[in-house]
C-alpha positions as CSV (number, residue, x, y, z in Angstrom):
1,X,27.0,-222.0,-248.3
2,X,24.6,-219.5,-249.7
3,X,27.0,-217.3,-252.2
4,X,23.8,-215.1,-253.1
5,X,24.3,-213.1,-249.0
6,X,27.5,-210.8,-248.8
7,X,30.0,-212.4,-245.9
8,X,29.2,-211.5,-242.0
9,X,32.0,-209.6,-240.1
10,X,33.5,-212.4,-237.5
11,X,32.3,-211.2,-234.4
12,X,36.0,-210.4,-232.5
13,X,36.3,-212.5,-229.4
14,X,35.3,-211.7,-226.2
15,X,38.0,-210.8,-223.2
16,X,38.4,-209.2,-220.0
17,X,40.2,-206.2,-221.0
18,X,37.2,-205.1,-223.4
19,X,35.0,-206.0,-220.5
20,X,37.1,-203.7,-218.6
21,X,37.1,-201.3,-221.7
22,X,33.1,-201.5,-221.4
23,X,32.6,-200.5,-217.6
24,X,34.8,-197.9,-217.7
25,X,33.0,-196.5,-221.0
26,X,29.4,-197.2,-220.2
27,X,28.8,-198.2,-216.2
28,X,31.2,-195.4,-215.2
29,X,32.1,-197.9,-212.3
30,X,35.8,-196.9,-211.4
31,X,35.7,-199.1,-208.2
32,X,34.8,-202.2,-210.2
33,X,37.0,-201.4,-213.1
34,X,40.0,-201.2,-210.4
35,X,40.0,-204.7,-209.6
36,X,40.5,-205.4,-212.8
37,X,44.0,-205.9,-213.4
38,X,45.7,-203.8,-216.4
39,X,47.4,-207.3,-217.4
40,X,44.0,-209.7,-217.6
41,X,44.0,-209.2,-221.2
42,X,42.2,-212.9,-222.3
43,X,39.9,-213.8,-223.8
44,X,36.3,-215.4,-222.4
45,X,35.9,-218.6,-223.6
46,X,32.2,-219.2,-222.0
47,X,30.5,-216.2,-221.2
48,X,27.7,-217.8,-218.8
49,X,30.7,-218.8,-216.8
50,X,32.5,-215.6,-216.7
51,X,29.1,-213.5,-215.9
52,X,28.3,-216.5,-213.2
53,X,31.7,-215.9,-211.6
54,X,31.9,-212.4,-211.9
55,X,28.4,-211.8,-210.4
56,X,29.6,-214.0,-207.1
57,X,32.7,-212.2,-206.9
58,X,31.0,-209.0,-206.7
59,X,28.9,-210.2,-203.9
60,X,31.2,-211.1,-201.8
61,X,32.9,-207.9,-202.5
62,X,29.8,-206.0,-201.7
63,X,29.4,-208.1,-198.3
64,X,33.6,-207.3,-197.4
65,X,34.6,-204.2,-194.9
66,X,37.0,-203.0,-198.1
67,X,33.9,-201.1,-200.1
68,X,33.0,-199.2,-196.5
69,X,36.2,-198.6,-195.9
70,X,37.0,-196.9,-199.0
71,X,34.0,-194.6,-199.1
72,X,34.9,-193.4,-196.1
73,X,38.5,-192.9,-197.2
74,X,36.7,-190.9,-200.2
75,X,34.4,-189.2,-198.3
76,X,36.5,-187.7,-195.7
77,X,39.1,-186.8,-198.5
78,X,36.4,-185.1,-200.4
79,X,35.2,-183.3,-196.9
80,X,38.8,-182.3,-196.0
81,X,38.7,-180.6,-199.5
82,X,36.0,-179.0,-199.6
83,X,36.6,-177.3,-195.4
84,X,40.0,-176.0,-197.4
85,X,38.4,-174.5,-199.7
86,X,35.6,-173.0,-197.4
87,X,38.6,-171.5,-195.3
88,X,40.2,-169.8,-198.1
89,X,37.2,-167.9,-198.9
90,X,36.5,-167.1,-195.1
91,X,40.0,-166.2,-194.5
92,X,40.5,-164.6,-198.0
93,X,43.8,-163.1,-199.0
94,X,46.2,-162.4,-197.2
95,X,47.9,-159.4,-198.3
96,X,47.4,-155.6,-196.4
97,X,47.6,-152.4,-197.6
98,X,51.0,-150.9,-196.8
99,X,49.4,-147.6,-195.4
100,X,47.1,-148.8,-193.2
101,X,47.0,-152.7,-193.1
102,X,43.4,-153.5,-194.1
103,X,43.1,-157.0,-195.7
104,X,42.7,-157.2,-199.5
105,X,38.6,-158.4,-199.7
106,X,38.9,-159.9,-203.2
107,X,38.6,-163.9,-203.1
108,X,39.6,-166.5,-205.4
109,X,42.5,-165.9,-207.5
110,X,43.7,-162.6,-208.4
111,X,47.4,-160.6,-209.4
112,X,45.8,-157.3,-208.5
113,X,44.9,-156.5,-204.9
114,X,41.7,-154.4,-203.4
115,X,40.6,-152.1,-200.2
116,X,37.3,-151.1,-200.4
117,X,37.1,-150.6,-196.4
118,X,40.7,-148.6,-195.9
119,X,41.3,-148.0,-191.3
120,X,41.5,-144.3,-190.1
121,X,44.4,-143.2,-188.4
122,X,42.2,-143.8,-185.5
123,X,43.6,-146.5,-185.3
124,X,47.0,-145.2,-185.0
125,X,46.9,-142.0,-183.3
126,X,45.3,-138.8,-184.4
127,X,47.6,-136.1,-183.4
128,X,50.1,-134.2,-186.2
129,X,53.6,-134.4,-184.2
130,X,54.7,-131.3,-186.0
131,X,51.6,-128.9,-185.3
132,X,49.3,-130.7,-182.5
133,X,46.4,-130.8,-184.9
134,X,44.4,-133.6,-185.5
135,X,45.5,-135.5,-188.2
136,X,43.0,-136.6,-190.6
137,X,45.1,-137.7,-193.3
138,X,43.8,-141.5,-194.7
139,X,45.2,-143.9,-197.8
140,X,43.0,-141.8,-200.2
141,X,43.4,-138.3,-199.1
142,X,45.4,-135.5,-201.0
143,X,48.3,-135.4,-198.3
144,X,48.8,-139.1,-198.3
145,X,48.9,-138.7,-202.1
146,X,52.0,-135.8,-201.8
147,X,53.5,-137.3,-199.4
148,X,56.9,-139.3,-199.9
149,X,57.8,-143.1,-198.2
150,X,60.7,-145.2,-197.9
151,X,61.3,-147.5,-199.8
152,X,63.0,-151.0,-199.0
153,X,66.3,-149.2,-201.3
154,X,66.6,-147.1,-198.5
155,X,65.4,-143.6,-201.2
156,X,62.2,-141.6,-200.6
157,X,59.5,-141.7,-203.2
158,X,56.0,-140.6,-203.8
159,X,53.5,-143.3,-202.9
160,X,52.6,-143.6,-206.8
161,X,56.1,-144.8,-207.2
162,X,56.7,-146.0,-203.7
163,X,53.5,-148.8,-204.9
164,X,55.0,-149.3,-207.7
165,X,58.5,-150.1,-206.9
166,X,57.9,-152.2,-203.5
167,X,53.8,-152.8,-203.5
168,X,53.1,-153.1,-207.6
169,X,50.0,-155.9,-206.8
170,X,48.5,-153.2,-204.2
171,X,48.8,-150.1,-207.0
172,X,45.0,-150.3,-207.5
173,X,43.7,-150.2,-203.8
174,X,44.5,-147.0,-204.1
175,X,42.9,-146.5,-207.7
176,X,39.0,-144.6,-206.2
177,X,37.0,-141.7,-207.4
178,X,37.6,-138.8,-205.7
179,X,34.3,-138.6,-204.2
180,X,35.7,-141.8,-202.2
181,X,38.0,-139.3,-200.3
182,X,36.3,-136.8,-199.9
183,X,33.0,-139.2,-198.2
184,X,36.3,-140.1,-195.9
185,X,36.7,-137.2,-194.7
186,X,33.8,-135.9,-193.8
187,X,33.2,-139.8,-191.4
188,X,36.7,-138.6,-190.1
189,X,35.8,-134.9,-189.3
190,X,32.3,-136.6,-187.6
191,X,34.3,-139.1,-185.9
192,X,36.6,-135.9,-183.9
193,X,34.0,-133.2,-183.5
194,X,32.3,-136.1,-181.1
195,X,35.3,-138.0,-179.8
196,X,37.7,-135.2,-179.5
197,X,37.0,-134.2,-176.0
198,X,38.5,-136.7,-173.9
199,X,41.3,-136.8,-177.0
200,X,42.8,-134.0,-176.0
201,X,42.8,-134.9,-172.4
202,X,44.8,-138.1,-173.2
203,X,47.2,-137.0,-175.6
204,X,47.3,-133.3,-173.9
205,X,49.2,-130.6,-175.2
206,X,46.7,-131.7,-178.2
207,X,45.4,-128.4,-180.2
208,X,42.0,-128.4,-180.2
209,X,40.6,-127.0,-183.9
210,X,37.0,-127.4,-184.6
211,X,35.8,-125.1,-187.8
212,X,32.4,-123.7,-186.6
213,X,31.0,-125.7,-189.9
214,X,32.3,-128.9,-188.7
215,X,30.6,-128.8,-185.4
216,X,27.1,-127.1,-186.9
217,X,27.5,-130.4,-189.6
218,X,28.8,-133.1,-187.5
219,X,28.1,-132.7,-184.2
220,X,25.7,-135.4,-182.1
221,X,24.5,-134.1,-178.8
222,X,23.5,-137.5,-177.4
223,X,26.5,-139.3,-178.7
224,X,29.4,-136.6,-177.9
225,X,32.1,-138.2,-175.7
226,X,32.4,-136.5,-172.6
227,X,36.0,-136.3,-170.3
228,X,34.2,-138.5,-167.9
229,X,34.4,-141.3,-170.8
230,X,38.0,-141.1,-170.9
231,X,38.3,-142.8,-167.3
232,X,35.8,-145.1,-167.8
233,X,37.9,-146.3,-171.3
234,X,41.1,-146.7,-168.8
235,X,39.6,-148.5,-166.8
236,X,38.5,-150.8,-169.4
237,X,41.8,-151.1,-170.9
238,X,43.4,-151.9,-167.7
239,X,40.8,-155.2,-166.6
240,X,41.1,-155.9,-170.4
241,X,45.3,-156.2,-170.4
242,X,44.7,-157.7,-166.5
243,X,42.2,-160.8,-168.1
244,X,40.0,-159.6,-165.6
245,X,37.1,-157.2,-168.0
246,X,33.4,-158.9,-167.6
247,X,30.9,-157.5,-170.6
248,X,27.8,-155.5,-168.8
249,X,24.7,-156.6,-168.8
250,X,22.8,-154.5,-171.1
């Protein structure tokens, strides 16, 4: 024994469970490191043998149908992931604005909801029930702002507090410069000086009220709807509620 060198550290023996330890630390093989069971915890007495036998093992796991089969598994689970996730950013969120049902257009997770593109009440009607006007209110205008709305309590409240007390997560939709509105009205005003023809033919006794300004500012004579239009609309409603509505050519 030479007492002049300091003593060696005994190498600790090698086992399967630090060979385990090892491919899970280093190789990053999870596959491999599965079929190693959590209770082969002994050690290797002759490591030529054990890499000999572990080298045939994992050929004739290589050659098997069970390493196919489970990247398949993987793959279509990672697939059938990632198509849910695609959807969800398609589909977006669900919720509406409680004036005028246009879809939140935010994505990913959020408390606080979004319109940027709030519907016209063209969509709904445009006649005032009470005068015969054309109604131009919107979600953003001044008369949707004073006007009052039923809440699920059954009690009437302004739509600041009508948000907050049954649509809190919708309060901001309606949070927009006022520049927003007014740009609103002025598509809305467009969108009757040239439709409102055959409008008040349909929903006759409809007051007709076009400011001279609005007609000098908006008015398209190409595009105009004319009362001829109406019938040809009818009739497209009518094959389109029948099933039996073919697109034109053109």
């Amino acid at each position: 024994v030479d007492v002049t060198k300091a003593p060696t550290q005994a190498q600790a023996p090698l086992s399967v469970k630090a060979f385990k330890d090892f491919i899970i630390g280093h190789a990053q093989q999870g596959q491999l490191a599965e079929r190693v069971p959590a209770t082969a915890d002994f050690p290797i007495a002759d490591p030529k043998l054990f890499a000999g036998t572990l080298q045939a093992r994992i050929s004739d796991i290589v050659a098997g149908p069970d390493i196919p089969k489970r990247l398949a598994e993987q793959l279509e689970k990672a697939l059938r992931e990632q198509s849910i996730q695609a959807w969800s950013l398609i589909r977006g969120c669900s919720e509406r604005c409680p004036l005028c049902g246009s879809k939140c257009d935010l994505v990913g997770e959020h408390t606080r909801h979004r319109c940027s593109h709030h519907l016209f009440p063209a969509f709904h009607g445009w006649m005032d029930r009470t005068t015969g006007l054309p109604s131009f209110n919107h979600c953003l205008s001044a008369a949707t702002r004073e006007g009052s709305y039923e809440c699920k309590d059954g009690i009437w409240r302004k739509l600041e507090e009508y948000l907050r007390e049954d649509h809190a997560a919708c309060l901001a939709a309606f949070v927009t410069a006022p520049a927003a509105g007014d740009k609103d009205v002025q598509h809305l005003r467009a969108a009757w000086v040239n439709c409102r023809v055959p409008l008040l033919e349909y929903f006759s006794p409809m007051t007709d009220h076009v400011p001279k300004e609005w007609h000098e500012t908006h008015y398209e004579e190409g595009r105009a709807l004319k009362k001829a239009d109406l019938e040809k609309a009818k009739a497209t409603i009518r094959s389109l509620r029948s099933r039996t509505w073919v697109p034109p050519d053109d």
